[in-house]
DRENDO-1510 file (C-alpha; in Angstrom, 1 decimal, always signed):
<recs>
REC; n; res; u; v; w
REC; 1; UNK; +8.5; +39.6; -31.7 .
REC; 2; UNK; +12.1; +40.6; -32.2 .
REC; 3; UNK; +13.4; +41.1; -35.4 .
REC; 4; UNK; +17.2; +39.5; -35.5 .
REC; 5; UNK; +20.3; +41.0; -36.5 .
REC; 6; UNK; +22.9; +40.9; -38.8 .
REC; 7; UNK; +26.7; +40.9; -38.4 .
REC; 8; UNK; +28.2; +43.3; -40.8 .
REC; 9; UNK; +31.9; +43.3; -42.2 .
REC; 10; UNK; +33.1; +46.3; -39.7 .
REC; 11; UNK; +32.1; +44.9; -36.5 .
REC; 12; UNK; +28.6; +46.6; -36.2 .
REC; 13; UNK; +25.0; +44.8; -36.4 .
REC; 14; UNK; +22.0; +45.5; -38.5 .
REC; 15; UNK; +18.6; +44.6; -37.9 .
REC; 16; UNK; +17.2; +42.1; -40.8 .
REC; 17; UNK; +13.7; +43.6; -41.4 .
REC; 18; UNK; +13.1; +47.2; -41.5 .
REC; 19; UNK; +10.7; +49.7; -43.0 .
REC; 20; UNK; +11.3; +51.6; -46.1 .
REC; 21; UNK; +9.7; +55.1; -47.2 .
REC; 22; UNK; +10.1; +55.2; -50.6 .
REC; 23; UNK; +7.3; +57.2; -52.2 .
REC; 24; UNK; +5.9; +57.7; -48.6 .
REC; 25; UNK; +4.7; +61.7; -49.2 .
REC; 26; UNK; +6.9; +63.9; -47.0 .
REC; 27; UNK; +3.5; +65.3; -45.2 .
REC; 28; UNK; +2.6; +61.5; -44.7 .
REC; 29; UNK; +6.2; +60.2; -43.6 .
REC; 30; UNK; +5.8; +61.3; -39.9 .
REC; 31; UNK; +2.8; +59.7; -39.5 .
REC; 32; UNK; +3.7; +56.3; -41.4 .
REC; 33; UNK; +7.0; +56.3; -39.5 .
REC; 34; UNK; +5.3; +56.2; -36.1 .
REC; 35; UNK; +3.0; +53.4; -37.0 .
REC; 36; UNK; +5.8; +51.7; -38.3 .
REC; 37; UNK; +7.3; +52.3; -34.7 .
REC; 38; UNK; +4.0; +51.1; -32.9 .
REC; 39; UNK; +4.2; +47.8; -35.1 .
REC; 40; UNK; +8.0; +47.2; -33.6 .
REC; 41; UNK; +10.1; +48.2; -36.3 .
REC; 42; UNK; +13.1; +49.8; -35.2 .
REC; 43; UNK; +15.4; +50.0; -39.0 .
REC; 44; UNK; +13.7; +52.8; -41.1 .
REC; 45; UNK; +15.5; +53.2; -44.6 .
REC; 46; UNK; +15.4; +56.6; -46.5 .
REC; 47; UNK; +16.9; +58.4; -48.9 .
REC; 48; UNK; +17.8; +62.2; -49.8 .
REC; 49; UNK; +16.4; +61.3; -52.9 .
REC; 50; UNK; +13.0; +60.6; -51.2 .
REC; 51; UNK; +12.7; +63.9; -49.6 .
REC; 52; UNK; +11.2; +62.5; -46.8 .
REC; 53; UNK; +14.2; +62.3; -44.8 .
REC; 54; UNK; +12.9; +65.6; -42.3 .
REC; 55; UNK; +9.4; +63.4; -41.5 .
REC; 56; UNK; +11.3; +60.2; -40.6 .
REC; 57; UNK; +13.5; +63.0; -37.8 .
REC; 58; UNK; +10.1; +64.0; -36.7 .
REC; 59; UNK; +8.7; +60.2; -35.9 .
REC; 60; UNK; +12.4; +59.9; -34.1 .
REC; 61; UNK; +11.2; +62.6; -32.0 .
REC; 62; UNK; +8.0; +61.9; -30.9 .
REC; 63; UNK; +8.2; +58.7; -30.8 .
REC; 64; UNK; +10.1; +59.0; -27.0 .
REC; 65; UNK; +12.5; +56.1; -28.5 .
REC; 66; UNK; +16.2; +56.0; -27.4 .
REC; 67; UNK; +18.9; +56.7; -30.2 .
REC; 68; UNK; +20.6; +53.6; -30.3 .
REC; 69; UNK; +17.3; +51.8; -30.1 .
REC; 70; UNK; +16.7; +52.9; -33.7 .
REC; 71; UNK; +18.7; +52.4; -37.0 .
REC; 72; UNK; +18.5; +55.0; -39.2 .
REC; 73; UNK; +19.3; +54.4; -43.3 .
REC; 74; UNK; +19.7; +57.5; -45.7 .
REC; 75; UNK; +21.6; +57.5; -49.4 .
REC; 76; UNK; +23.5; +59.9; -51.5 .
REC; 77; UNK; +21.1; +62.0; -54.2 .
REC; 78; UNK; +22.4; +61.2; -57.6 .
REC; 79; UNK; +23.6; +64.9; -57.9 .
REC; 80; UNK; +25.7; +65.0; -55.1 .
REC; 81; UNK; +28.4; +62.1; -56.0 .
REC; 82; UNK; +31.9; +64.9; -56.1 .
REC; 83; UNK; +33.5; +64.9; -52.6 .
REC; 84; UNK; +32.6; +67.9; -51.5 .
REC; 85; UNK; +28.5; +67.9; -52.4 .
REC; 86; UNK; +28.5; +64.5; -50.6 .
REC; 87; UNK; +30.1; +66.0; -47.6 .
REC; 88; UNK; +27.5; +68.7; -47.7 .
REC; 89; UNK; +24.7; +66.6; -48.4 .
REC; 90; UNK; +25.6; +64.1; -45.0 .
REC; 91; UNK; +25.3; +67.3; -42.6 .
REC; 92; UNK; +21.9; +68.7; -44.6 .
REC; 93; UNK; +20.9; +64.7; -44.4 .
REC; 94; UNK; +21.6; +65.2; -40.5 .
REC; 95; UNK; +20.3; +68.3; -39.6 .
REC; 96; UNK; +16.8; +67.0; -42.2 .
REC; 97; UNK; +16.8; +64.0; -39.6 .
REC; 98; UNK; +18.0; +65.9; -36.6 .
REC; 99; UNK; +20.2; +63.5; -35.7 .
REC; 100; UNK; +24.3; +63.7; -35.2 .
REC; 101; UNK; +25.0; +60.8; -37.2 .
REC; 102; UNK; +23.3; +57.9; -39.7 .
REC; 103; UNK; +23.6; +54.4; -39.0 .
REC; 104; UNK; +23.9; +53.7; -42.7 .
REC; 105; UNK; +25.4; +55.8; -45.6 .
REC; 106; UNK; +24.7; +54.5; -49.0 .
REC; 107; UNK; +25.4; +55.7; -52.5 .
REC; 108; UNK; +22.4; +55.6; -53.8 .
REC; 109; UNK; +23.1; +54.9; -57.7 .
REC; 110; UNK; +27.0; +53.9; -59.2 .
REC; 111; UNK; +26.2; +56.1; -62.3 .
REC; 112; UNK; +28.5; +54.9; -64.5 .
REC; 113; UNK; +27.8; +56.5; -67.4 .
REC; 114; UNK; +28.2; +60.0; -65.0 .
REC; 115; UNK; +31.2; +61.8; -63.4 .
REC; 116; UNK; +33.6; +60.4; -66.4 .
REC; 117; UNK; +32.9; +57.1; -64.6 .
REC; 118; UNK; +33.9; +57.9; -61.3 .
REC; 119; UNK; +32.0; +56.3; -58.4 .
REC; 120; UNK; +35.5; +55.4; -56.9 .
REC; 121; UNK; +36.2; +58.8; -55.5 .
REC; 122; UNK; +32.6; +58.8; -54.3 .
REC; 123; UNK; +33.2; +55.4; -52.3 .
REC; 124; UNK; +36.7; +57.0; -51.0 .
REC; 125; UNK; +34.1; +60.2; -49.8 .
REC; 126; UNK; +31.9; +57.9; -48.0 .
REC; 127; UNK; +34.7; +55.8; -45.7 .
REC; 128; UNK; +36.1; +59.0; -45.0 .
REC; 129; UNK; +32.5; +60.2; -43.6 .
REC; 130; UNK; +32.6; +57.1; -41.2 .
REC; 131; UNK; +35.9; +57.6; -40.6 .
REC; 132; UNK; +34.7; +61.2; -39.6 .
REC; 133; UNK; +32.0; +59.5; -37.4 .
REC; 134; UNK; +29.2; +61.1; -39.7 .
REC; 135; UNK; +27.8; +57.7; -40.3 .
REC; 136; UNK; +28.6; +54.8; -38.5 .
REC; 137; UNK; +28.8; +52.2; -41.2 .
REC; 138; UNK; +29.4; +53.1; -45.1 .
REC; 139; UNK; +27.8; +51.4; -48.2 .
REC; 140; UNK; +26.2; +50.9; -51.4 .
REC; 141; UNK; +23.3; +50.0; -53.5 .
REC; 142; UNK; +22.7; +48.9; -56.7 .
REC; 143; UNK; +26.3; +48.0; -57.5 .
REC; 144; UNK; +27.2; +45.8; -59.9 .
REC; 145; UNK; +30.0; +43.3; -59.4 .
REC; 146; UNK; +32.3; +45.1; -61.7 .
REC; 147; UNK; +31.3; +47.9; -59.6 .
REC; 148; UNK; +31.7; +46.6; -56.9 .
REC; 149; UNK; +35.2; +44.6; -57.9 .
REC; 150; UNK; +36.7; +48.2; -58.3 .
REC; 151; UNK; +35.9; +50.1; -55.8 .
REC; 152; UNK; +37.6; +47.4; -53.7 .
REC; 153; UNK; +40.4; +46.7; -55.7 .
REC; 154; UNK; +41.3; +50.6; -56.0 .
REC; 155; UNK; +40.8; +51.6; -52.1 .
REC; 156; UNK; +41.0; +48.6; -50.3 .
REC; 157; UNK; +37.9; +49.2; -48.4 .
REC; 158; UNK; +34.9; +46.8; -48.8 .
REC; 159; UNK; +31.3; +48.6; -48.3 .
REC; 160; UNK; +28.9; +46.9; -45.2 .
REC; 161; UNK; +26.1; +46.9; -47.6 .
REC; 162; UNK; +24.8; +46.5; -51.4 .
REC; 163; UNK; +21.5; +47.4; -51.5 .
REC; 164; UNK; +19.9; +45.8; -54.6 .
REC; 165; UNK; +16.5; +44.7; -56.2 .
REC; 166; UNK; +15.8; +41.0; -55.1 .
REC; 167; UNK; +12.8; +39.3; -55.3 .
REC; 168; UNK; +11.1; +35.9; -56.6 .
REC; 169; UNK; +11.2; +37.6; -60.3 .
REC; 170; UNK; +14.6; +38.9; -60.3 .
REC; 171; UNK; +17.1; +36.7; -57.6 .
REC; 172; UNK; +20.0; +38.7; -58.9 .
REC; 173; UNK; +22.5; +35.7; -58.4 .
REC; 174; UNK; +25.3; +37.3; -59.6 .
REC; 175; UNK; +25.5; +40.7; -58.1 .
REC; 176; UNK; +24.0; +38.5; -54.7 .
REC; 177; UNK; +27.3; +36.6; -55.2 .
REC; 178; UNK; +29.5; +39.3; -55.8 .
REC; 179; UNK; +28.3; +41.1; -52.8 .
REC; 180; UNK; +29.0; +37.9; -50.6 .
REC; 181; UNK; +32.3; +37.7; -52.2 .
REC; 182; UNK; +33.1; +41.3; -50.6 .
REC; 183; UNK; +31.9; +39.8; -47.1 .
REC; 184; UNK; +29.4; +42.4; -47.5 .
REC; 185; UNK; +25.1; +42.0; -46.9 .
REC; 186; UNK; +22.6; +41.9; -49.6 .
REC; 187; UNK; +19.1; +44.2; -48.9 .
REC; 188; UNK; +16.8; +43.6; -51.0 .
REC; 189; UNK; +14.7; +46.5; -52.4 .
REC; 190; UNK; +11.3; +46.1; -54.0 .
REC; 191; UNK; +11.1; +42.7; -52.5 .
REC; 192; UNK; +7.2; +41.7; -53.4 .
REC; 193; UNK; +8.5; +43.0; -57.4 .
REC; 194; UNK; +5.9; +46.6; -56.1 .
REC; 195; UNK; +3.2; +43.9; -55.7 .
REC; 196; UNK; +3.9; +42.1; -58.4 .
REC; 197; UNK; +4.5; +39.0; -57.0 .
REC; 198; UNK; +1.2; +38.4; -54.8 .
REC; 199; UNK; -1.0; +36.6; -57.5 .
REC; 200; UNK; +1.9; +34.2; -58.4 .
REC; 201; UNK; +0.0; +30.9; -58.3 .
REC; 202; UNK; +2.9; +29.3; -56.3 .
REC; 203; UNK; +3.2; +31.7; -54.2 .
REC; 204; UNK; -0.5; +31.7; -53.6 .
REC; 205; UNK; -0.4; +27.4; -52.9 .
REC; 206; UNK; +2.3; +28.1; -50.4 .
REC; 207; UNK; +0.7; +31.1; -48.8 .
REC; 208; UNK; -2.5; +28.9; -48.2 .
REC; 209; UNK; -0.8; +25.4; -47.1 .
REC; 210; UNK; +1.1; +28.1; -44.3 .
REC; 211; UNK; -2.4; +29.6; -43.4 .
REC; 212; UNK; +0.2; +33.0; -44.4 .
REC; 213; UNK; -0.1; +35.6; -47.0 .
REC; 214; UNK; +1.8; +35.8; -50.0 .
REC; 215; UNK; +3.6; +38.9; -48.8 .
REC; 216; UNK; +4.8; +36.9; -45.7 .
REC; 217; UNK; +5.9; +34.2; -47.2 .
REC; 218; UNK; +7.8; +36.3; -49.9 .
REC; 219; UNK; +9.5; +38.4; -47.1 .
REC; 220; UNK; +10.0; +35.1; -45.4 .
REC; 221; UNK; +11.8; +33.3; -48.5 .
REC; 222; UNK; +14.3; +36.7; -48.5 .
REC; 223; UNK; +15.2; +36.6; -44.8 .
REC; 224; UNK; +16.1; +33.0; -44.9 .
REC; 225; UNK; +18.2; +33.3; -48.1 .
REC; 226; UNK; +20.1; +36.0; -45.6 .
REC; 227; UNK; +19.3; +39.1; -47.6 .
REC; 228; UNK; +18.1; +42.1; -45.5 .
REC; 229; UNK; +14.7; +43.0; -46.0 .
REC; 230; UNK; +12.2; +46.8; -45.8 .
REC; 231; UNK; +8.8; +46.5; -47.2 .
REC; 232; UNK; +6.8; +49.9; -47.2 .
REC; 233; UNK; +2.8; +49.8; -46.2 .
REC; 234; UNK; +0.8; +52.8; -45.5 .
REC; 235; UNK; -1.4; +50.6; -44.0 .
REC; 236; UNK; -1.2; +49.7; -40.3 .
REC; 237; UNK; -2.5; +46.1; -40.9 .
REC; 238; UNK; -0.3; +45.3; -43.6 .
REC; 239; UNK; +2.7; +46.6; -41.3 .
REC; 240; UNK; +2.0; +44.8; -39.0 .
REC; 241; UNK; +1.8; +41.8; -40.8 .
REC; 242; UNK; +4.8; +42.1; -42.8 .
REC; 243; UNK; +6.6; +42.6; -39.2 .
REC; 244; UNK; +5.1; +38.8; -38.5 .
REC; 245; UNK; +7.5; +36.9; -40.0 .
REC; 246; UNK; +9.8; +35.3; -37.9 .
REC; 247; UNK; +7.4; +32.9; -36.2 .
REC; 248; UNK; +7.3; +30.4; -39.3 .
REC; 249; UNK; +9.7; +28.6; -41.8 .
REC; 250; UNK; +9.4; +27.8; -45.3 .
REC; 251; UNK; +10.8; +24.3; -46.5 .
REC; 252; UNK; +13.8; +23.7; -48.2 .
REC; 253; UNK; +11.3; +22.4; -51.2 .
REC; 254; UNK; +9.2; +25.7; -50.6 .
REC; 255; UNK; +12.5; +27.8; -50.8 .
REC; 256; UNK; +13.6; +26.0; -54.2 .
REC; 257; UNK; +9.7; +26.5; -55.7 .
REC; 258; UNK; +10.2; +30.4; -55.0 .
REC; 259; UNK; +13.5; +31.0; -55.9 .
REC; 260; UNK; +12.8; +28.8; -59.3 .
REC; 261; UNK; +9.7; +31.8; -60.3 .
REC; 262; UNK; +13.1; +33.9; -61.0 .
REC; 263; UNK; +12.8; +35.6; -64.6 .
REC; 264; UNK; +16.4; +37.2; -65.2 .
REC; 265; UNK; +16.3; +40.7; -66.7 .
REC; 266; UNK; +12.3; +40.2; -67.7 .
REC; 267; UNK; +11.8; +40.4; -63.9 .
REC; 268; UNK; +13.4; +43.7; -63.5 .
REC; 269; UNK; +11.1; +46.1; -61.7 .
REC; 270; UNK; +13.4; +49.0; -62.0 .
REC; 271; UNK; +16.2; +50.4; -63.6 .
REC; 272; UNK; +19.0; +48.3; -65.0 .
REC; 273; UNK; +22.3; +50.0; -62.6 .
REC; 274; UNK; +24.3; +49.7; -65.7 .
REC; 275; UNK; +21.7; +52.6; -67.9 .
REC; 276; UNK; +20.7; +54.2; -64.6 .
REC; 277; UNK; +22.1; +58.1; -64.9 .
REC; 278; UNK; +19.0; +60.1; -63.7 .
REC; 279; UNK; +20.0; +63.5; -61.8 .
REC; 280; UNK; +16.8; +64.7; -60.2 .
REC; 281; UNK; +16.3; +68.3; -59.9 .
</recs>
């Protein structure tokens, strides 16, 4: 099955579905990575924050798979936002994933409430790195559209990508918009709300009138919205059906029944950008 792609706003492609590793253990992330190959995934997203980033270089590896065969995601640690520790944390990111460059550079967090506010330098930092050719598109995640609004406004440069949380509980319509506004993609992270969302009832009615599973059809509703999806499974099964998704459609009433299960702020899985100011150890 092949997974489509994506135009993004500086001429390069991204494939739609990938695999994320969040909370993959880093003794496990070799492992999980290579099944994830074996099931056909080719976009695996990571994060320094993860600390899994070395195991996902390892699958490269041995997998045997050709460079530009793979697209590679990582993000900027919460620590690391001042110019020069993101500069330093892109080569220790690349020599972790032994690779020369990323496909994607993401900050990972806008941290307003940290660095006196300033996540524009950061942004500056990370067009500069694909400038450099250290990663060859530059973007962000979890930006609001204030955020988002500035970092435009002051240097002129639009990110690729705004990562968010997106699923059937939480739409996120207006940082969705704001991203679109910017020409920029929307990935969705968390998209089954960690589970949450495979007992809904209506996704449930759906899932059986399909013959599908409610994870399927979830993952289904976000790639034909034209968000960017990356569910994680440890299990090989489960990979391999979340990969199977391109072989059905959901209809337009289908689409409006999911989209309607949205609950605003109550649907929020993680933390709200605008609070978010963790620095991990």
């Amino acid at each position: 099955m092949t997974v489509p792609t994506l135009d993004l706003n500086d001429g390069t492609t991204i494939p739609q579905l990938g695999f994320g590793v969040f909370q993959v253990p880093a003794e496990d992330t070799k492992a999980t990575v290579l099944q994830a190959f074996e099931a056909g995934y080719r976009h695996i997203d990571t994060a320094q924050m993860y600390q899994n980033e070395q195991g996902v270089g390892e699958a490269i590896v041995e997998s045997g798979l050709a460079r530009d065969e793979i697209y590679v995601t990582t993000k900027l640690n919460n620590g690391f936002h001042r110019p020069d520790d993101a500069r330093r944390s892109l080569e220790d990111s690349l020599e972790r994933l032994g690779l020369d460059r990323v496909d994607l550079f993401l900050i990972h967090w806008p941290l307003p409430t940290r660095y006196d506010g300033d996540y524009v330098s950061t942004w500056q930092t990370m067009v500069e790195l694909r400038d450099a050719g250290k990663t060859t598109s530059a973007g962000v995640s979890n930006f609001q559209p204030d955020h988002l609004d500035r970092i435009v406004a002051e240097t002129g440069q639009a990110p690729v990508i705004n990562q968010i949380e997106v699923h059937p509980y939480l739409t996120n319509d207006q940082a969705r918009e704001a991203t679109h506004r910017h020409s920029a993609l929307v990935e969705a992270w968390s998209p089954i709300a960690q589970g949450a969302v495979l007992d809904d009832p209506e996704l449930t009615t759906i899932a059986e009138e399909l013959g599908r599973s409610t994870a399927q059809v979830t993952l289904r509703w976000h790639v034909q919205r034209g968000d960017i999806v990356f569910p994680k499974s440890v299990n090989p099964k489960r990979m391999q059906q979340n990969f199977a998704i391109f072989d059905f459609e959901l209809s337009e009433e289908q689409m409006a029944t999911i989209t309607g299960l949205d609950r605003g702020e109550d649907g929020r899985t993680g933390p709200n950008p605008d609070e978010m100011d963790i620095i991990p150890d």
